[in-house]
N, C-alpha and C positions, 0 to 999 in steps of 0.2 A: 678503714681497715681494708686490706687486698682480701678481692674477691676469690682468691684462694685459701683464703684461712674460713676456720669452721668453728662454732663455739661449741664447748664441748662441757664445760662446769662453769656453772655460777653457785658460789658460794662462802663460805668465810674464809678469811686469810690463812687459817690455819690448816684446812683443809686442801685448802687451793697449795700452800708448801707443798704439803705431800705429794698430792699429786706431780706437781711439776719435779720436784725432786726424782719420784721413780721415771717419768716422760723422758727426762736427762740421764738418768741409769740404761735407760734402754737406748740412750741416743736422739730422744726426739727433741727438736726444738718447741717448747711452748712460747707462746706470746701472754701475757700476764697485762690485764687491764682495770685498773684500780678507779671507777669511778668516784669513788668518796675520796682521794686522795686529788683528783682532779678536780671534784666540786670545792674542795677546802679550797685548794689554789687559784683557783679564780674568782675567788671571795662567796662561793654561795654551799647551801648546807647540801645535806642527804638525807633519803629518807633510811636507808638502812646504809650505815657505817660497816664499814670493816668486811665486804663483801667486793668478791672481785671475778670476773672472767677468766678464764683459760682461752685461749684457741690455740690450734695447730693446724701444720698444712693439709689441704684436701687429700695430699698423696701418705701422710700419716695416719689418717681421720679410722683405719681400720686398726692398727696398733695402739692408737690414744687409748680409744673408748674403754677397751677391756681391762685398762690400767685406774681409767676414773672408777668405774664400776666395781673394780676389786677394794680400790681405798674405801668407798661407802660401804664397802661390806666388811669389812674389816671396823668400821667405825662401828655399825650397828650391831658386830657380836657382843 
């Protein structure tokens, strides 16, 4: 991964949508990293399934965050 990307959510696929969905509303580019879908592909398991990475670039990383933090708050009303 380029030392200018920053991870910013690890969590379920579902959430992870979201987030990258509004990141794209506002124009950021997310990079989305699926390890359980890489561990299947190269024939070995996972410990937790269906959980995935975000990052964006270091020059976003102040526009990201308040985007992840509003979807978890949004989830937990």
């Amino acid at each position: 991964m380029d030392s200018n990307y920053r991870k910013i959510y690890t969590g379920s696929f579902i959430v992870a949508q979201l987030i990258v969905d509004k990141l794209d509303a506002l124009g950021i580019t997310a990079i989305v990293k699926d390890e359980t879908e890489s561990a299947r592909l190269a024939g070995f398991g996972s410990s937790v399934p269906g959980y995935q990475d975000i990052y964006v670039n270091a020059d976003e990383l102040a526009n990201a965050l308040p985007v992840v933090e509003s979807v978890k708050s949004e989830l937990e009303a």
